[in-house]
ChimeraX commands (.cxc) that place a marker at each C-alpha (Angstrom):
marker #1 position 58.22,372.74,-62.87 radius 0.5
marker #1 position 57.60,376.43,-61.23 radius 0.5
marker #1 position 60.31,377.21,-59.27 radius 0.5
marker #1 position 57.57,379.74,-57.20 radius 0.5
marker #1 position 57.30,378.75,-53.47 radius 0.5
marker #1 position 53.74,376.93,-53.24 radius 0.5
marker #1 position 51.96,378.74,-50.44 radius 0.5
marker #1 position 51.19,375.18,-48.80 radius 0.5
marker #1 position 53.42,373.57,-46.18 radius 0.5
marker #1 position 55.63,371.04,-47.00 radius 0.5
marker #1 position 58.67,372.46,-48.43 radius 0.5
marker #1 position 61.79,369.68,-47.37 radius 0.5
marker #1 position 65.15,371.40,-48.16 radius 0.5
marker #1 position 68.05,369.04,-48.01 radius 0.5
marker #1 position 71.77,369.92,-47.24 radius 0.5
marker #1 position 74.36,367.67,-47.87 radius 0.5
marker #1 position 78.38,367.86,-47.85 radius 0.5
marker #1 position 80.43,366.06,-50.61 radius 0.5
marker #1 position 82.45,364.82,-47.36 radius 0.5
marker #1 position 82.55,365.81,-43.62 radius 0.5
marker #1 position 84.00,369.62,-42.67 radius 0.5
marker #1 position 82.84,371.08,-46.25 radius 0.5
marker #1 position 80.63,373.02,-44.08 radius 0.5
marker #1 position 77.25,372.02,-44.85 radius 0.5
marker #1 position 76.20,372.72,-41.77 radius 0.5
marker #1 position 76.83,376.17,-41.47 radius 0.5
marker #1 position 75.02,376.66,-44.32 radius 0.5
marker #1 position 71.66,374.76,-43.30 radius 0.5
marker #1 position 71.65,376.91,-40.16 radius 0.5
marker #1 position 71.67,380.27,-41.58 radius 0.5
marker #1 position 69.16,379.23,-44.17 radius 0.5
marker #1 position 66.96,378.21,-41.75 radius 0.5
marker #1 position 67.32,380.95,-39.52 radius 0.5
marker #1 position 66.65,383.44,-42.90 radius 0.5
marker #1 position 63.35,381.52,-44.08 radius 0.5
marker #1 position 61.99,382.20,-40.77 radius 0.5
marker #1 position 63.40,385.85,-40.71 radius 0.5
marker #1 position 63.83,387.28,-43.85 radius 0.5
marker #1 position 60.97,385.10,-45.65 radius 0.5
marker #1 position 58.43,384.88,-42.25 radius 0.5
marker #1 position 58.32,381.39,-42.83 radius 0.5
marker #1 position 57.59,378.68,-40.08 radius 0.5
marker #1 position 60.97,376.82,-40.15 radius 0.5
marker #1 position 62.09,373.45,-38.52 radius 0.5
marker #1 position 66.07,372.86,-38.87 radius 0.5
marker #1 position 66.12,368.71,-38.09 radius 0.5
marker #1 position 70.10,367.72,-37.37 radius 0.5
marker #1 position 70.14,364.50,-39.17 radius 0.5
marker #1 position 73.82,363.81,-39.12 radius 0.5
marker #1 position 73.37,361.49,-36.00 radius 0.5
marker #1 position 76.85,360.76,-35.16 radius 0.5
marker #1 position 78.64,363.87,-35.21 radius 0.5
marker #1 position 75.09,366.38,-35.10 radius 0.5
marker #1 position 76.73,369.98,-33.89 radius 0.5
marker #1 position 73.25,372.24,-34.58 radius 0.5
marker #1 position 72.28,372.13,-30.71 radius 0.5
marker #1 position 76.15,372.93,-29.85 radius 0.5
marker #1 position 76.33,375.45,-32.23 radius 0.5
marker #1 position 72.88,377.06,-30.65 radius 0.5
marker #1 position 74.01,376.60,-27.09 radius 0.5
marker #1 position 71.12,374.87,-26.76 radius 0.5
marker #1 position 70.16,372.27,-24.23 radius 0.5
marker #1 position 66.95,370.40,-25.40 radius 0.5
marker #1 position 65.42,368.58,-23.22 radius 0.5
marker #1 position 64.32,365.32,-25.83 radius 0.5
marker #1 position 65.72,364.60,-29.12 radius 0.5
marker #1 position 65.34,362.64,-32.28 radius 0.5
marker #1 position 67.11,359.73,-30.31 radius 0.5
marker #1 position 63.93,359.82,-27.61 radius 0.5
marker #1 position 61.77,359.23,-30.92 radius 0.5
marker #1 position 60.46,355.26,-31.56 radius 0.5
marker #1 position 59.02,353.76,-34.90 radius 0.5
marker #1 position 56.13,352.91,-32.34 radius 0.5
marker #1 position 55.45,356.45,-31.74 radius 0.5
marker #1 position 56.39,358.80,-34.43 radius 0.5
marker #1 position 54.11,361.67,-33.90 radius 0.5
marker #1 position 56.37,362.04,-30.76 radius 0.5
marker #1 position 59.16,364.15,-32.68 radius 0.5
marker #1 position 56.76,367.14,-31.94 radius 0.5
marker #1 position 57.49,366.69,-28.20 radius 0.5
marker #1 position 61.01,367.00,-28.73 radius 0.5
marker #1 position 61.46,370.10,-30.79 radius 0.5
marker #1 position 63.10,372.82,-28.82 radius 0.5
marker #1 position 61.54,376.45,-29.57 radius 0.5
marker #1 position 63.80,379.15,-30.77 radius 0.5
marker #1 position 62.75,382.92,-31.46 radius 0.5
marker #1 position 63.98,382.33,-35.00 radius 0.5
marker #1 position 63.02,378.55,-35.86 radius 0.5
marker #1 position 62.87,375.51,-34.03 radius 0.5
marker #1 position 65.25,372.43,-33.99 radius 0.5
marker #1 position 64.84,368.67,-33.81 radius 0.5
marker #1 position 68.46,368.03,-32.46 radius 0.5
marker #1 position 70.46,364.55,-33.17 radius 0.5
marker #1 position 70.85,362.08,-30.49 radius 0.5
marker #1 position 73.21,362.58,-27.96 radius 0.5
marker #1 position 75.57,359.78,-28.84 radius 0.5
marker #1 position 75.60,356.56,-30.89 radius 0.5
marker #1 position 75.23,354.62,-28.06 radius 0.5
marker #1 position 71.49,355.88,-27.50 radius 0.5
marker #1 position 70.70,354.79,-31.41 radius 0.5
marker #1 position 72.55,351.55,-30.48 radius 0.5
marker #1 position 69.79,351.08,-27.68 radius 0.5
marker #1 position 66.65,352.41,-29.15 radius 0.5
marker #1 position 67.59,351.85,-33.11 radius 0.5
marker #1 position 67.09,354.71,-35.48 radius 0.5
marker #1 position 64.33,357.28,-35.15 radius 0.5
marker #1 position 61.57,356.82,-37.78 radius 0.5
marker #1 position 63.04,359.83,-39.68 radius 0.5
marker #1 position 60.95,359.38,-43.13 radius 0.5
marker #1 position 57.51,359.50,-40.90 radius 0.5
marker #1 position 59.05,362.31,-38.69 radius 0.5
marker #1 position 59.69,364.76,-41.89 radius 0.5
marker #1 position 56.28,363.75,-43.12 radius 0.5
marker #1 position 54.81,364.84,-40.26 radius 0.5
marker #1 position 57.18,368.01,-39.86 radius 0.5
marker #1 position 56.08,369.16,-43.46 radius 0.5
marker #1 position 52.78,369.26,-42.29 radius 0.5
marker #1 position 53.52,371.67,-39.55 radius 0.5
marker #1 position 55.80,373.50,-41.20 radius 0.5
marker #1 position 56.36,375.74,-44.29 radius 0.5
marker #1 position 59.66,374.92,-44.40 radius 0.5
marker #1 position 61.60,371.74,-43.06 radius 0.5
marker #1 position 65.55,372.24,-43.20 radius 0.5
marker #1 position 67.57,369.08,-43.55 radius 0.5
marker #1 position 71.25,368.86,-42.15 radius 0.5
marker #1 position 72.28,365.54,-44.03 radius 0.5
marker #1 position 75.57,363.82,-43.41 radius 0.5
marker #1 position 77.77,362.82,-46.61 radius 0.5
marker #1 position 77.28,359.25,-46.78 radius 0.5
marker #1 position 74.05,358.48,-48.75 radius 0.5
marker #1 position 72.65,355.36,-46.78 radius 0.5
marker #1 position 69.03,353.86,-47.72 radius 0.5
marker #1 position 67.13,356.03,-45.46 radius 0.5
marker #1 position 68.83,359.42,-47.15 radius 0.5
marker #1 position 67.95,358.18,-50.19 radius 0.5
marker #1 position 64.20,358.33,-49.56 radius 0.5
marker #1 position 64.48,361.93,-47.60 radius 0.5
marker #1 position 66.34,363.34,-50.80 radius 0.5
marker #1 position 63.36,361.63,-53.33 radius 0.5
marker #1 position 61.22,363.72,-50.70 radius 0.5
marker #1 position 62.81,366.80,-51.36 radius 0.5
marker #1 position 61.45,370.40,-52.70 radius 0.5
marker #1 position 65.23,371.50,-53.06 radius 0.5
marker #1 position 68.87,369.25,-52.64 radius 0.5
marker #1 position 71.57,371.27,-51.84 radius 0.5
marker #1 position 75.49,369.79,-52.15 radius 0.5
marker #1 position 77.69,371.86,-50.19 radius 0.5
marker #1 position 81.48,371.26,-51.28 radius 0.5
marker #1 position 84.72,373.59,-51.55 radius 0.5
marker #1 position 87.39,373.12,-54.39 radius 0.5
marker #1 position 89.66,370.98,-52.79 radius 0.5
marker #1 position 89.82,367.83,-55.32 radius 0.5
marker #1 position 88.68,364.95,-52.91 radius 0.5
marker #1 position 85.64,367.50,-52.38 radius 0.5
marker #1 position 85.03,368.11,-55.85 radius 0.5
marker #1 position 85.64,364.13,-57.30 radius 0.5
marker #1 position 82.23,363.59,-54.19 radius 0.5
marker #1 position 80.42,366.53,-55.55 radius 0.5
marker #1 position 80.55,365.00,-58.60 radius 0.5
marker #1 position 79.60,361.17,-57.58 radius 0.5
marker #1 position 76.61,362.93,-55.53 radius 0.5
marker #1 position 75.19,364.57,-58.37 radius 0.5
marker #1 position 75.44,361.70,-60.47 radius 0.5
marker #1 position 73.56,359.81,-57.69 radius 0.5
marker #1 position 71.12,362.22,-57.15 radius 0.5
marker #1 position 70.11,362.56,-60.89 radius 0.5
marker #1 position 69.03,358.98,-59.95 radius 0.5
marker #1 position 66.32,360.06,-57.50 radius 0.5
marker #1 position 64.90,363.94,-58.27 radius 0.5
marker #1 position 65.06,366.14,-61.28 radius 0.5
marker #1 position 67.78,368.60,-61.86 radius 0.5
marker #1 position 65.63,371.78,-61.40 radius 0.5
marker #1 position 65.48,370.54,-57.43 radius 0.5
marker #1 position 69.52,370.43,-57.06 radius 0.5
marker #1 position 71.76,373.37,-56.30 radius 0.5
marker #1 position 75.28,373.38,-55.92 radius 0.5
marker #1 position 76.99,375.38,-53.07 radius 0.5
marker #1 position 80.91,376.31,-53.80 radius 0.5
marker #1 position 81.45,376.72,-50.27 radius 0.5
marker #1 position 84.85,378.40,-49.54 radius 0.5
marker #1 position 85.10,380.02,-52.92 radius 0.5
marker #1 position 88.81,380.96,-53.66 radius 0.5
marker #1 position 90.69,379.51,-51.16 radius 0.5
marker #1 position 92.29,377.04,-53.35 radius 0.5
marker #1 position 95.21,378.16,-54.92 radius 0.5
marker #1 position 95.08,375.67,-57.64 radius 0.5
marker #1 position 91.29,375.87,-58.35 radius 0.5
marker #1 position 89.66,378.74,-59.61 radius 0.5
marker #1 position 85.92,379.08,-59.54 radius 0.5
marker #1 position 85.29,378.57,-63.33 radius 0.5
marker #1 position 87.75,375.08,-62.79 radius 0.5
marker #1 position 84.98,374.09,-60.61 radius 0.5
marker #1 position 82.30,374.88,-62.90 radius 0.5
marker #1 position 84.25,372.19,-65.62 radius 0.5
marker #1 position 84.98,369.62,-63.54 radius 0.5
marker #1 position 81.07,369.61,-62.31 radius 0.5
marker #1 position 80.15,370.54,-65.79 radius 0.5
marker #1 position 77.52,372.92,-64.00 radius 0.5
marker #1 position 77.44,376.74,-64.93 radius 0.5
marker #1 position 74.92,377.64,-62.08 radius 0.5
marker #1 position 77.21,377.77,-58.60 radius 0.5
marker #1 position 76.00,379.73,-55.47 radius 0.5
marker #1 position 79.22,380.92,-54.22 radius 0.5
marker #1 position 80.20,381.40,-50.36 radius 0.5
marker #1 position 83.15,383.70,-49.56 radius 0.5
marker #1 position 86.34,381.91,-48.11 radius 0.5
marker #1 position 86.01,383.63,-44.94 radius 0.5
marker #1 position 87.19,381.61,-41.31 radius 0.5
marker #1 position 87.25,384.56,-39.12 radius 0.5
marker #1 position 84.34,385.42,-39.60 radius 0.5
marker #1 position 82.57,382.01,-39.20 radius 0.5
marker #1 position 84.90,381.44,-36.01 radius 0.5
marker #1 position 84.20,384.64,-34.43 radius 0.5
marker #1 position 80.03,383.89,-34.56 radius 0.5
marker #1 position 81.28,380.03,-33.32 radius 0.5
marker #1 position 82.97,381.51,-30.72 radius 0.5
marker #1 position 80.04,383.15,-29.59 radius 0.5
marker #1 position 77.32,380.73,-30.26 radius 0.5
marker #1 position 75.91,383.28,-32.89 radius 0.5
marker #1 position 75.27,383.93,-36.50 radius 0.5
marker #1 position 77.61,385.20,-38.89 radius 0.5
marker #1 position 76.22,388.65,-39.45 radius 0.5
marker #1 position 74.12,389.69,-42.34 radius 0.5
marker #1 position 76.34,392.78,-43.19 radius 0.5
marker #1 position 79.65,390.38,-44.13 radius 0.5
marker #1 position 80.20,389.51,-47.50 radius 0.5
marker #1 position 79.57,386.33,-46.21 radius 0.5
marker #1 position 76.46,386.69,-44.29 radius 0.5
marker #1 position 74.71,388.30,-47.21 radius 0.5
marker #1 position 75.69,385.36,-49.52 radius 0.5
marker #1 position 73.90,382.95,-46.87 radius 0.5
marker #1 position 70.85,384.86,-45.92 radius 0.5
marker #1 position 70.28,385.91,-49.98 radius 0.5
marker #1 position 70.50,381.74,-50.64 radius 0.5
marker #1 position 67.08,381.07,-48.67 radius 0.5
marker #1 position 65.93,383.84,-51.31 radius 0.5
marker #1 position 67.79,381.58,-54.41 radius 0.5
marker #1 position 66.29,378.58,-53.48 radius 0.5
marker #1 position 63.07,379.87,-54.11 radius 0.5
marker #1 position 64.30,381.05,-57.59 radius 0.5
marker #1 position 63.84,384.83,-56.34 radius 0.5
marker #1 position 66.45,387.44,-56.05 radius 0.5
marker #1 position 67.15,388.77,-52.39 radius 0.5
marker #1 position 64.73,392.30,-51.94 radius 0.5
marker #1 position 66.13,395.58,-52.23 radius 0.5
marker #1 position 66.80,397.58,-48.58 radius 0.5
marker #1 position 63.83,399.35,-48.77 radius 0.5
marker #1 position 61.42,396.24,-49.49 radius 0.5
marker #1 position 63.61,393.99,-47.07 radius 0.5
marker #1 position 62.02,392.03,-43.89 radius 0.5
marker #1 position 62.01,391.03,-40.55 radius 0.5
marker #1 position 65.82,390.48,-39.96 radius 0.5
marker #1 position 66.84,393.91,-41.47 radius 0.5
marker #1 position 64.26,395.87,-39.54 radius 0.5
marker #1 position 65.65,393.84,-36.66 radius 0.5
marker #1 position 69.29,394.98,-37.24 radius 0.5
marker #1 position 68.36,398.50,-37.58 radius 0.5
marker link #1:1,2 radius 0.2
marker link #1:2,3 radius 0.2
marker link #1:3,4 radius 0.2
marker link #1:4,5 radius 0.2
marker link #1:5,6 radius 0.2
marker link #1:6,7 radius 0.2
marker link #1:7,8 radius 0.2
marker link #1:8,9 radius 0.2
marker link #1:9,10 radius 0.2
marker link #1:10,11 radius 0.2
marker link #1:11,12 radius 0.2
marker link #1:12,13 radius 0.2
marker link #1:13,14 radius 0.2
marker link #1:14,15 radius 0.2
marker link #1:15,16 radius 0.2
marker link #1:16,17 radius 0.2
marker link #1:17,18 radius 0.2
marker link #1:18,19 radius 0.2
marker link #1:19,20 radius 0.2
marker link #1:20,21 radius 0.2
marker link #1:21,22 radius 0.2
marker link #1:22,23 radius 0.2
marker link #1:23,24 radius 0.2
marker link #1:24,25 radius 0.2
marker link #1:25,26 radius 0.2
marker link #1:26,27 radius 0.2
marker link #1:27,28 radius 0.2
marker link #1:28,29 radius 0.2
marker link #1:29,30 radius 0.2
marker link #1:30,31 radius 0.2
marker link #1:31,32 radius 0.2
marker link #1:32,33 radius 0.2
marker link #1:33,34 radius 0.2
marker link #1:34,35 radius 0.2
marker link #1:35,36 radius 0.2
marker link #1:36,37 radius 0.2
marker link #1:37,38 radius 0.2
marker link #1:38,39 radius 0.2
marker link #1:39,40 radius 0.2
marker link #1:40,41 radius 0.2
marker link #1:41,42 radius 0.2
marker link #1:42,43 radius 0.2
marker link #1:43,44 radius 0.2
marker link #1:44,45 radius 0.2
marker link #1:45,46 radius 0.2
marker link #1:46,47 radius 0.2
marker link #1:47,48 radius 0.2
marker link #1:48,49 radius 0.2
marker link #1:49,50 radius 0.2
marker link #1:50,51 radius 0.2
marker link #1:51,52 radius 0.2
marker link #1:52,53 radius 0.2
marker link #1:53,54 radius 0.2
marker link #1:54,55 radius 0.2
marker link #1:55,56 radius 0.2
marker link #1:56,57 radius 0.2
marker link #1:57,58 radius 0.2
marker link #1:58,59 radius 0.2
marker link #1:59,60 radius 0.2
marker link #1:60,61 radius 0.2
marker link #1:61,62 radius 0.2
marker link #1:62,63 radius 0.2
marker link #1:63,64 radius 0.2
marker link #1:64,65 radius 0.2
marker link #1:65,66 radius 0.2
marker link #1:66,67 radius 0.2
marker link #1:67,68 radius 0.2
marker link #1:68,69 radius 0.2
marker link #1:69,70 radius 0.2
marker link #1:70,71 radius 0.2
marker link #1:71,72 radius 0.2
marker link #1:72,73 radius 0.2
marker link #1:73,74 radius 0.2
marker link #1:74,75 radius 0.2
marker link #1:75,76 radius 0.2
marker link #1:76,77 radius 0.2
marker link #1:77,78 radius 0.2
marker link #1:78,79 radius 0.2
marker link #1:79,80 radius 0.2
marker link #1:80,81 radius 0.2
marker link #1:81,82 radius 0.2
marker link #1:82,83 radius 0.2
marker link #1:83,84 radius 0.2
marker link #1:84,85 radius 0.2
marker link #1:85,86 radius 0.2
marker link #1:86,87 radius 0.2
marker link #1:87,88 radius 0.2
marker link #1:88,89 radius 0.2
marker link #1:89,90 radius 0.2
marker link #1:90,91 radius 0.2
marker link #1:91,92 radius 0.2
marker link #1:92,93 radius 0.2
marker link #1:93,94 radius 0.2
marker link #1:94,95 radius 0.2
marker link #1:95,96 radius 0.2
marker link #1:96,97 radius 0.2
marker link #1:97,98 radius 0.2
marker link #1:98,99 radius 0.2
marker link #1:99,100 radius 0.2
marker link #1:100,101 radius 0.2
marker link #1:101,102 radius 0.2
marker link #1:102,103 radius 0.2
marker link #1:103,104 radius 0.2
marker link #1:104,105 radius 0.2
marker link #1:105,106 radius 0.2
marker link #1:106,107 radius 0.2
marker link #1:107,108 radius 0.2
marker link #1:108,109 radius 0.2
marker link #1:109,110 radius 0.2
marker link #1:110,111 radius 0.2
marker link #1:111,112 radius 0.2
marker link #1:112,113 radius 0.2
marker link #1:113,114 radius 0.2
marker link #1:114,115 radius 0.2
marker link #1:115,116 radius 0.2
marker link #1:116,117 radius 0.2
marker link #1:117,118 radius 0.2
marker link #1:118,119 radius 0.2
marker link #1:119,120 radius 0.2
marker link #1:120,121 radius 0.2
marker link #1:121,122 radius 0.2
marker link #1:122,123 radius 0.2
marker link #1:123,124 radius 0.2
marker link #1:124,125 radius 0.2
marker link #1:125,126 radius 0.2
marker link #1:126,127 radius 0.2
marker link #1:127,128 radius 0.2
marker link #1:128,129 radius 0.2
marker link #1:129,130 radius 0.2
marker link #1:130,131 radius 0.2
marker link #1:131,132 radius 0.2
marker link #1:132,133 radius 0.2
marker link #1:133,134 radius 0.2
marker link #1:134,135 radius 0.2
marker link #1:135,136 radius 0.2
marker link #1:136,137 radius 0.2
marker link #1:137,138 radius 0.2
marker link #1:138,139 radius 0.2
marker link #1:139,140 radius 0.2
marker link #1:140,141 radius 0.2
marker link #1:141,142 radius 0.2
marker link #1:142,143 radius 0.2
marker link #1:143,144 radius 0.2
marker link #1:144,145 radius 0.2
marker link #1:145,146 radius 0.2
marker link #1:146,147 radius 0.2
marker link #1:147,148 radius 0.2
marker link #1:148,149 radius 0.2
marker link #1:149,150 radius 0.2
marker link #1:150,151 radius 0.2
marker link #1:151,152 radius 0.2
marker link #1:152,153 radius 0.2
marker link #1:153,154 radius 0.2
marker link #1:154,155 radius 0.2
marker link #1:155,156 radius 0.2
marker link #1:156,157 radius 0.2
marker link #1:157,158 radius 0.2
marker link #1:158,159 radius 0.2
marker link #1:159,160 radius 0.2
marker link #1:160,161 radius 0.2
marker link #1:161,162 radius 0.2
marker link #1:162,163 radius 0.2
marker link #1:163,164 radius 0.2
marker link #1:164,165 radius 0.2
marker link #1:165,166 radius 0.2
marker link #1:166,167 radius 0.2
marker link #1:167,168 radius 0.2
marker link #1:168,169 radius 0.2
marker link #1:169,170 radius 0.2
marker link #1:170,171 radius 0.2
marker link #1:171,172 radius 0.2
marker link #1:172,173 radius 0.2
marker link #1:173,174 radius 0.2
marker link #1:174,175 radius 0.2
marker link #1:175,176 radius 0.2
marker link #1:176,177 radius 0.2
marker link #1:177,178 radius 0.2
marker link #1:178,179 radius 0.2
marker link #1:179,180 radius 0.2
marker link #1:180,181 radius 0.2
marker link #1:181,182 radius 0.2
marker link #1:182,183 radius 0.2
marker link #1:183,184 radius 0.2
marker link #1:184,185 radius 0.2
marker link #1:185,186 radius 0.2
marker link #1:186,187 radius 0.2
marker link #1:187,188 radius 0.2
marker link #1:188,189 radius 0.2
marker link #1:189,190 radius 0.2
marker link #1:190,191 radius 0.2
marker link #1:191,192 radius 0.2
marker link #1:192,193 radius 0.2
marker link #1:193,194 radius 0.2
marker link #1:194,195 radius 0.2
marker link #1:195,196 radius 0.2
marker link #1:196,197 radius 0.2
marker link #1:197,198 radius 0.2
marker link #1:198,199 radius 0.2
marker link #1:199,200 radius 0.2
marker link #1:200,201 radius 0.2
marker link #1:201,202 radius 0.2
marker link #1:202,203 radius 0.2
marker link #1:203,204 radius 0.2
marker link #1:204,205 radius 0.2
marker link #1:205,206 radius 0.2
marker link #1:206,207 radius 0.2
marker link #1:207,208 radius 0.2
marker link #1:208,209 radius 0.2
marker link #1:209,210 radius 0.2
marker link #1:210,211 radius 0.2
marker link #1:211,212 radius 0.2
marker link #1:212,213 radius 0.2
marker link #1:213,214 radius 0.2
marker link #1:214,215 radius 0.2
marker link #1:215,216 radius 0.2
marker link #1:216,217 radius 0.2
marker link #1:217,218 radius 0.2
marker link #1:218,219 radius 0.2
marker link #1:219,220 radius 0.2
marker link #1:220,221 radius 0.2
marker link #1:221,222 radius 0.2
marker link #1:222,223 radius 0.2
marker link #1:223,224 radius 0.2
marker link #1:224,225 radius 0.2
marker link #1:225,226 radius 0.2
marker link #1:226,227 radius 0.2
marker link #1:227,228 radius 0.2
marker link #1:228,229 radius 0.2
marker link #1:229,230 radius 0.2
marker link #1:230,231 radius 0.2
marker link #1:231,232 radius 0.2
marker link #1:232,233 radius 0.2
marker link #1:233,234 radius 0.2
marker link #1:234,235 radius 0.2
marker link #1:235,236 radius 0.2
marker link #1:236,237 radius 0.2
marker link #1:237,238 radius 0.2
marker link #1:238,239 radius 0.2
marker link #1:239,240 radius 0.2
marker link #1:240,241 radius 0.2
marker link #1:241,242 radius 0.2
marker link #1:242,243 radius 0.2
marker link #1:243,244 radius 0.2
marker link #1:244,245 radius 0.2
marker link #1:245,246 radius 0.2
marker link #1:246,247 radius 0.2
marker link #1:247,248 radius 0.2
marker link #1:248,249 radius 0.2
marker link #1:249,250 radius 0.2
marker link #1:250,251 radius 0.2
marker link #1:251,252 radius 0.2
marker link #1:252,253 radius 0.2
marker link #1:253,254 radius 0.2
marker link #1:254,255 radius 0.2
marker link #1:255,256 radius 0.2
marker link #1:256,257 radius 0.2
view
């Protein structure tokens, strides 16, 4: 398989955490944000984790529908909910459990069909558990990313995930995010390559003031951070490419300068 991004739409990119708080997604957000910047792609972040969704929050965002308002009867109405960034746009999580309680879950399989045809990229925030529904958005995807940090409950998930995934897509799809990368102090990051028994890690710098400062003020953690640069240059990784030099770099640099 070509790991080359087809110039079609239709690219679904899946992001889920070993277990909750492993910061999964952080990550989704910024590689959203740097398909549509850095890459000029059209870019749809969809906040799938329904109970605990934080995208909109994170945005300061507002929408005015989300996937909650969405019925099995009328699918094609997730384009009447997406709220319109300058960056990308977002299909934010219902509001609370109690509105999937009343309506039932959102046709989600039929909504990312229908997204990939709109879009050339579709971002997936996932939550950790795997229920029947993730299973067929992950046999959907172009690329699975597990996002974990080497703490050992975090690692022992990471590890059932990828068996479990193995189950439904190829290896070439699945990339493993070592999110936190030296903050344990029993763990180094060739430990974690062992216990996964997987060589190829994208590593993200163990860095909380920097993520809480652009929290803080519902903003993105800055390109020019160790940090930033490992998120922005993994929307160029997942298309098997390695991130431009300054002078051939795009949108979001020109923007900076």
């Amino acid at each position: 398989m070509s790991t080359t991004v087809s110039q079609s739409r239709g690219n679904l990119v899946c992001f889920l955490p070993a277990q909750e708080s492993d910061g999964a997604s952080t990550v989704a957000l910024h590689v959203a944000r740097a398909l549509s910047l850095e890459r000029g792609m059209s870019t749809l972040l969809a906040d799938l984790d329904y109970h605990s969704g934080t995208v909109a929050q994170r945005l300061g965002m507002e929408p005015a529908g989300t996937l909650g308002d969405v019925s099995a009867e009328e699918p094609g109405a997730w384009s009447k909910v997406v709220a319109a960034r300058e960056d990308f746009n977002v299909l934010a999580a219902p509001v609370s459990s109690g509105q999937l309680t009343t309506k039932g879950l959102p046709p989600i399989v039929d909504v990312l069909r229908g997204a990939c045809g709109e879009y050339d990229y579709v971002v997936a925030d996932l939550p950790s558990a795997l229920s029947s529904s993730a299973r067929e958005i992950l046999s959907m995807a172009w690329r699975l990313c597990i996002v974990f940090t080497p703490d050992f409950t975090s690692l022992h998930l990471a590890r059932r995930r990828i068996r479990e995934l193995g189950e439904l897509t190829d290896d070439e799809r699945l990339l493993c995010v070592l999110n936190r990368s030296g903050s344990s102090p029993v763990l180094n990051d060739d430990d974690v390559r062992t216990v996964l028994e997987r060589e190829d890690l994208w590593l993200l710098a163990n860095d909380y003031p920097t993520v809480h400062k652009a929290e803080r003020r519902g903003d993105f953690i800055a390109s020019d951070t160790e940090l930033g640069t490992q998120l922005y240059g993994l929307a160029w990784r997942l298309d098997g490419l390695s991130r431009p030099p300054d002078a051939e770099s795009s949108l979001l640099r020109r923007l900076l300068s």
